[in-house]
C-alpha positions as CSV (number, residue, x, y, z in Angstrom):
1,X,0.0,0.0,0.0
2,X,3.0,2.5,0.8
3,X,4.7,1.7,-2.3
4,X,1.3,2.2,-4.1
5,X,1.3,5.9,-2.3
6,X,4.5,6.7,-3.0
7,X,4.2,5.8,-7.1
8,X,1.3,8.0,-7.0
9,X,3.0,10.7,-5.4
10,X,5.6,10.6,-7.7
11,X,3.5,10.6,-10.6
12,X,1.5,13.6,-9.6
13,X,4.9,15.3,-8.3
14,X,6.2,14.0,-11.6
15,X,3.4,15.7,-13.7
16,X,3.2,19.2,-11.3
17,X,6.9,19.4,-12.2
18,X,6.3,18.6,-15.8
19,X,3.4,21.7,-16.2
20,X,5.6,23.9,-14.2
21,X,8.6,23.3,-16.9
22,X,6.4,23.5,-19.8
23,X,5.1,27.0,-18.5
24,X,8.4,27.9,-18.0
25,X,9.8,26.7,-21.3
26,X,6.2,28.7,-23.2
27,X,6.8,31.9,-21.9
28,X,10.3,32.3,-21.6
29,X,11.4,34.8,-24.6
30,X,13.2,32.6,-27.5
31,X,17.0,33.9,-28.0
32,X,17.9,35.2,-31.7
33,X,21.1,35.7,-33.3
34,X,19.4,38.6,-34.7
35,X,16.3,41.4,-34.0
36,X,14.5,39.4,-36.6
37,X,14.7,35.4,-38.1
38,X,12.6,34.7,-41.2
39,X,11.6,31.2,-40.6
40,X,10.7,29.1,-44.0
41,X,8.4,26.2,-43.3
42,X,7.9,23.4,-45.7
43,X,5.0,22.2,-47.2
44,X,3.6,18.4,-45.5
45,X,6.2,18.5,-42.8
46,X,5.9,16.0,-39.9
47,X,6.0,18.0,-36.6
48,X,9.2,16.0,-35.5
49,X,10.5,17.6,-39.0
50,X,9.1,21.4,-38.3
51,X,11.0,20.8,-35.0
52,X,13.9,20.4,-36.5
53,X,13.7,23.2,-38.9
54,X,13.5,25.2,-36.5
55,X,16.7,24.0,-35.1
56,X,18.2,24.1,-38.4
57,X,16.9,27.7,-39.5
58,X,18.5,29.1,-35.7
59,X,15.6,29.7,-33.7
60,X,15.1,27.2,-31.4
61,X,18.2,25.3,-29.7
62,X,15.7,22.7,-28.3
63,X,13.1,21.3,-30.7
64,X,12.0,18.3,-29.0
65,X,10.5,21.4,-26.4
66,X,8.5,22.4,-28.9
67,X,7.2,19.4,-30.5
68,X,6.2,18.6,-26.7
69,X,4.3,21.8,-26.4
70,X,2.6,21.4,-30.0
71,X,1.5,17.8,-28.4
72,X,0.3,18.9,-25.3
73,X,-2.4,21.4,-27.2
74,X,-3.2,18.6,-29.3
75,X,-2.7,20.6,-32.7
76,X,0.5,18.6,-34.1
77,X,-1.6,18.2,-37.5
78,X,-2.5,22.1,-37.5
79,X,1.0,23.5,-38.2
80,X,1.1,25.5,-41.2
81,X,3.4,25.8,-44.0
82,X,4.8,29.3,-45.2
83,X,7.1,32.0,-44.3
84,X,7.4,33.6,-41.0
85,X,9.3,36.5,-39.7
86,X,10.2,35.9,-35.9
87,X,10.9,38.9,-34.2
88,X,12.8,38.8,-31.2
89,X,10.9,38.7,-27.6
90,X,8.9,35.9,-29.1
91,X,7.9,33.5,-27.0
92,X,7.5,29.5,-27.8
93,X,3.7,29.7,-27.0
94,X,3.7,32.8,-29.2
95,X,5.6,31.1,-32.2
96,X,3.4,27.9,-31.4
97,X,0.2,30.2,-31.8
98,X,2.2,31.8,-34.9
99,X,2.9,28.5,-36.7
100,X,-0.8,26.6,-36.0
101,X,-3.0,29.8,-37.0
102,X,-0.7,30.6,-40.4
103,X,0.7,34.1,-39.8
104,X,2.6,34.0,-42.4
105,X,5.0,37.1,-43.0
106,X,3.3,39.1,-45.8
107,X,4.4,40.8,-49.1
108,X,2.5,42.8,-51.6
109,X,2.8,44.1,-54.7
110,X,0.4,47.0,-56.6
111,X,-0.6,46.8,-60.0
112,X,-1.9,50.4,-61.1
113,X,-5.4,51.0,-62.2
114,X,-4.5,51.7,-66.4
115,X,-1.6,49.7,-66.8
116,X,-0.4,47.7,-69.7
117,X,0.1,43.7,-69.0
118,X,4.1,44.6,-70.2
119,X,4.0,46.7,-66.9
120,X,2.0,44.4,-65.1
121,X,4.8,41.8,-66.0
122,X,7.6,44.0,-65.2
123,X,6.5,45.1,-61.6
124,X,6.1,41.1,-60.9
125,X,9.4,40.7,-62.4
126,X,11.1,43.1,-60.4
127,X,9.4,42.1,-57.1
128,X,12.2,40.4,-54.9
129,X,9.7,38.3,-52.8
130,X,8.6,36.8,-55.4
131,X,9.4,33.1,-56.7
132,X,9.7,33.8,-60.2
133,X,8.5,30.6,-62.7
134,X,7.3,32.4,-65.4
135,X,9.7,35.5,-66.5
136,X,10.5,33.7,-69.6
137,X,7.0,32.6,-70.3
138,X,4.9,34.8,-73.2
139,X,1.7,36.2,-73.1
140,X,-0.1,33.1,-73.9
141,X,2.0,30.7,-72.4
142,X,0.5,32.3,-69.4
143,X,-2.9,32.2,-70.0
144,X,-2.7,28.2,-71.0
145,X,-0.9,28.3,-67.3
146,X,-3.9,30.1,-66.1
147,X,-6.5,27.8,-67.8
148,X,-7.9,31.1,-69.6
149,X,-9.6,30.7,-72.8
150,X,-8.8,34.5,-74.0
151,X,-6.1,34.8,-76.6
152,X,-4.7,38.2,-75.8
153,X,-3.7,38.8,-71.8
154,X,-4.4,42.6,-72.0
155,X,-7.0,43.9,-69.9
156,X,-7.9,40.5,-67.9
157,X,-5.8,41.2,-64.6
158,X,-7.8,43.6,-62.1
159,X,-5.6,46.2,-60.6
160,X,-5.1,46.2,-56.9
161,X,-3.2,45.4,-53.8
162,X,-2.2,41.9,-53.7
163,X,-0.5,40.7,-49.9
164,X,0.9,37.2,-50.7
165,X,4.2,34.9,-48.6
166,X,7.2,35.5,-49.1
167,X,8.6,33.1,-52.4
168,X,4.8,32.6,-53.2
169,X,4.8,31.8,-57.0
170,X,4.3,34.7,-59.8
171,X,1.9,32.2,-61.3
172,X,-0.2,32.4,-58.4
173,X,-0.6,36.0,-58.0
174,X,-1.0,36.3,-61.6
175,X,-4.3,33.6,-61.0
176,X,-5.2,35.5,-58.5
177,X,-5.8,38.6,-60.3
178,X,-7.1,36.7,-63.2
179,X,-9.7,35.6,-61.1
180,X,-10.5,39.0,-59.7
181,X,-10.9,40.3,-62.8
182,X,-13.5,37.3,-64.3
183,X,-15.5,37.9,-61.0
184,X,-16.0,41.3,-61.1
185,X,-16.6,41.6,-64.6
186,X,-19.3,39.4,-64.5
187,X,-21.1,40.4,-61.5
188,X,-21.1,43.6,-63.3
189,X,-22.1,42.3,-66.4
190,X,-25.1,40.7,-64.7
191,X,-26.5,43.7,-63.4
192,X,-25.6,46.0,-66.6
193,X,-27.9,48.0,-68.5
194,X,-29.6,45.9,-70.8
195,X,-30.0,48.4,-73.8
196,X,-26.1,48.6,-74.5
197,X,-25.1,47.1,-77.4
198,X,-22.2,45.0,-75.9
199,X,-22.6,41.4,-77.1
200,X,-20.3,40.1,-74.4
201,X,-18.8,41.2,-71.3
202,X,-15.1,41.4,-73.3
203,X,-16.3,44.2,-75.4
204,X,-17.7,46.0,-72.1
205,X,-14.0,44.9,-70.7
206,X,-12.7,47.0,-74.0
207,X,-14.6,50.0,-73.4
208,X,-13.8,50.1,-69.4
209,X,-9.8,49.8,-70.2
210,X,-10.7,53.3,-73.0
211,X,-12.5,54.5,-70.4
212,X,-9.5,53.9,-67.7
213,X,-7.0,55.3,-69.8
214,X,-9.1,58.6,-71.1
215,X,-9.9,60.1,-67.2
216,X,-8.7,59.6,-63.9
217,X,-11.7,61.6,-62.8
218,X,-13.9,59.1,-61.2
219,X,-16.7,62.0,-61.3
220,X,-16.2,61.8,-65.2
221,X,-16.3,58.1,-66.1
222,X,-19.9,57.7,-66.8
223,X,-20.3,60.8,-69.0
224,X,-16.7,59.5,-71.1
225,X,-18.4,55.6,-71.4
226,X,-22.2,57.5,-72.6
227,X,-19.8,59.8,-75.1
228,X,-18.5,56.9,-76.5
229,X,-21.7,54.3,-76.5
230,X,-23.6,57.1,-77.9
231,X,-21.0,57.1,-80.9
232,X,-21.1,53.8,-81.2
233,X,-25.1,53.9,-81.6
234,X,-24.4,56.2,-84.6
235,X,-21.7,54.6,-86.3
236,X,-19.2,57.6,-85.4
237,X,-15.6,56.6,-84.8
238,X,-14.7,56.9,-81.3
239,X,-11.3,58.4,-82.0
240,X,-9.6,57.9,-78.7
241,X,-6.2,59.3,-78.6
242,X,-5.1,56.2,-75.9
243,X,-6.2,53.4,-78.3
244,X,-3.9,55.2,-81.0
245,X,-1.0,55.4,-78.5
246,X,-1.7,51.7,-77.5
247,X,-1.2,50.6,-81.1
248,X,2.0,52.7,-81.4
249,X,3.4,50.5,-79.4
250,X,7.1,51.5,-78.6
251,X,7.2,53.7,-81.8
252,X,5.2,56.1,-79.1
253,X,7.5,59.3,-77.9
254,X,5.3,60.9,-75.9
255,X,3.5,63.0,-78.4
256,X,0.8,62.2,-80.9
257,X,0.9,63.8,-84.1
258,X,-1.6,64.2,-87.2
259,X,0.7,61.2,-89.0
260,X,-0.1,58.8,-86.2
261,X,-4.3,59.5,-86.0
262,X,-4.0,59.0,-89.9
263,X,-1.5,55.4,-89.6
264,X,-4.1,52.5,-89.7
265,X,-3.7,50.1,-87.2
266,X,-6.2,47.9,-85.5
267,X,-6.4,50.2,-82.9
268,X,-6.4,53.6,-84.6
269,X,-10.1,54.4,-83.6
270,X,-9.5,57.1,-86.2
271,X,-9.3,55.0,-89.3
272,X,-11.8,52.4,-88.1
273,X,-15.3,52.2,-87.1
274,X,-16.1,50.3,-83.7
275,X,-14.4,48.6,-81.0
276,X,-10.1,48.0,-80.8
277,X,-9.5,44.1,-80.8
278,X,-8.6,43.9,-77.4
279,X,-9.0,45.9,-74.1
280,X,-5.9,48.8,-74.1
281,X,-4.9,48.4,-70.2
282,X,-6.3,47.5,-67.0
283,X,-9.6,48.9,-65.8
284,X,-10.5,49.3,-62.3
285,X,-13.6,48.9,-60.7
286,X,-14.7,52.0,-61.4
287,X,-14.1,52.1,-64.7
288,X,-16.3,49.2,-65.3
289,X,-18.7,50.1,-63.4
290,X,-19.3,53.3,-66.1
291,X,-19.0,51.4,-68.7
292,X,-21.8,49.0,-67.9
293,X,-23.7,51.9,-66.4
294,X,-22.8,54.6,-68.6
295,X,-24.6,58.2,-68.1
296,X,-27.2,59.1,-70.6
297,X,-25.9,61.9,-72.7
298,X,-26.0,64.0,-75.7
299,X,-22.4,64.8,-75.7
300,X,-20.6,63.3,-78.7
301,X,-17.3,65.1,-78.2
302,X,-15.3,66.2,-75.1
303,X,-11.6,68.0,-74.4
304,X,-9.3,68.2,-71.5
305,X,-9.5,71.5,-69.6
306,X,-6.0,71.1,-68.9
307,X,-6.4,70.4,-65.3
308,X,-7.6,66.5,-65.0
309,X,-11.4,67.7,-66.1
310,X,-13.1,67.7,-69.3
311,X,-15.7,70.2,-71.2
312,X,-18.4,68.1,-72.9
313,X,-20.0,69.0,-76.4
314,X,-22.9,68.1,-78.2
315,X,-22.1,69.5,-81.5
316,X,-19.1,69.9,-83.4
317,X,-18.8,73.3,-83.4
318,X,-19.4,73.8,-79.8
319,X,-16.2,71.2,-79.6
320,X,-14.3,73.5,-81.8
321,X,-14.5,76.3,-79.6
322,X,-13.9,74.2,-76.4
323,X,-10.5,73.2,-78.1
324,X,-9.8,76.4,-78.6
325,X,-10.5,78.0,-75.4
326,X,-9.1,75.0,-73.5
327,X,-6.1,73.6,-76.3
328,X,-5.4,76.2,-79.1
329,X,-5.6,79.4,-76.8
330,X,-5.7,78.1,-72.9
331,X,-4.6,81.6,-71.6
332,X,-7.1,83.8,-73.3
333,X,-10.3,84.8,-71.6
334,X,-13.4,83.0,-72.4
335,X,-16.2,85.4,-73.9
């Protein structure tokens, strides 16, 4: 019966000293080499494995503590994959919270409402947190990646903020924003006005990237997408100067002369009647939004004021002067 006592005295002295070291071990701060350890955790690791990565990657001297502590909160099978930055005064139970609820340590990249898919590619290129696998892919190499069944790439990758881990794949952000794009396009395109002569939602894609690229005056979109539908319902050309520049291509030096409205190309809106081929950039939400809710207007014509605005016109000659006034002769006084 003694011996009895004293086994079970042992095992609860055993197991009082075995919380009091864990609690110890959880809260004590981890020592870093540095202010800061970025910890990279591989995919379908064992937690015996993460424990030694750990070890490996300098930030814990005693994995087996942690692989204890993991087991002891039953959550060995929630530790999650990434990259993490560990900053020093980090606990264990503060990296074990870290590693089982994902925080991974973010990076983003911005792609700019009314920019080409060249820049898109170049600002993913030139992102340093990012694992590149397709620089040397083209255009349509990327979109068999992505599964799209477009043949050009312009105009299909919304603009925003993207926050991804550190040596996530280009391919993966580029999907990302694919998706964003097909999702809001046609959640627009189901609740569009359904007297517009768009027979899909690329051609309303189309008009929002002209639309992007002729304002950034958010005020103003509507009124530029009716200008330009209301063309279109007459069979006017839309002569945009940014589809002209778009199908300059390099040859574009900044300045767009009479030679260049009169060069056909598919995109000089000038020589030809309708739509360009392909959208021009990348429109943002609010330039879809006006193009598949445009404003209802008389205007056929408008100019730059000089000052991000635009004077609309009915008539031709009420253009004329507006160019005038605003282009020609920007210093003289209206009468």
């Amino acid at each position: 019966m003694r011996l009895i006592n004293r086994l079970l005295f042992l095992a609860v002295f055993s197991s009082i000293l075995l919380v009091v070291w864990m609690i110890y071990f959880a809260t004590t701060p981890i020592s870093l080499q540095t202010d800061a350890e970025e910890f990279d955790l591989k995919a379908g690791s064992s937690l015996r494995s993460v424990g030694q990565q750990l070890a490996d990657q300098n930030v814990l001297k005693e994995p087996w503590s942690f692989v204890l502590l993991v087991r002891a909160f039953g959550r060995a099978g929630d530790v999650k994959a990434g990259n993490y930055l560990i900053e020093t005064g980090i606990t264990p139970y503060d990296l074990f919270v870290i590693l089982t609820n994902g925080n991974t340590s973010q990076s983003s990249i911005t792609f700019i409402e009314g920019w080409t898919f060249a820049q898109m590619r170049t600002a993913l290129n030139n992102n340093n947190d990012v694992k590149h696998m397709s620089m040397a892919y083209t255009d349509q190499q990327i979109l068999e990646e992505l599964g799209a069944d477009e043949a050009y790439a312009e105009g299909l990758f919304f603009p925003d903020t993207y926050y991804f881990s550190r040596n996530s794949s280009d391919k993966d952000i580029l999907k990302r924003a694919y998706q964003a794009m097909q999702t809001k396009l046609l959640t627009a395109w189901e609740g569009r006005d359904k007297s517009l002569p768009y027979t899909s939602p690329y051609q309303a894609l189309i008009m929002a990237s002209i639309v992007e690229k002729e304002t950034g005056k958010a005020s103003e979109r509507p009124l530029i997408a009716g200008v330009f539908l209301h063309r279109l319902k007459l069979g006017m050309r839309l002569q945009t100067d940014p589809s002209v520049i778009y199908g300059m291509g390099d040859s574009f030096d900044g300045n767009i002369r009479k030679k260049d409205l009169l060069a056909d190309t598919p995109y000089n809106t000038y020589t030809r009647t309708g739509l360009p081929p392909t959208p021009i950039a990348m429109p943002g939400h609010g330039a879809i939004e006006a193009a598949l809710h445009p404003a209802n207007t008389n205007a056929l014509y408008f100019v730059g004021r000089g000052d991000g605005s635009h004077v609309f016109s009915a008539t031709l000659a009420e253009h004329n002067r507006a160019v005038v006034q605003y282009q020609i002769r920007p210093n003289a006084k209206a009468r």
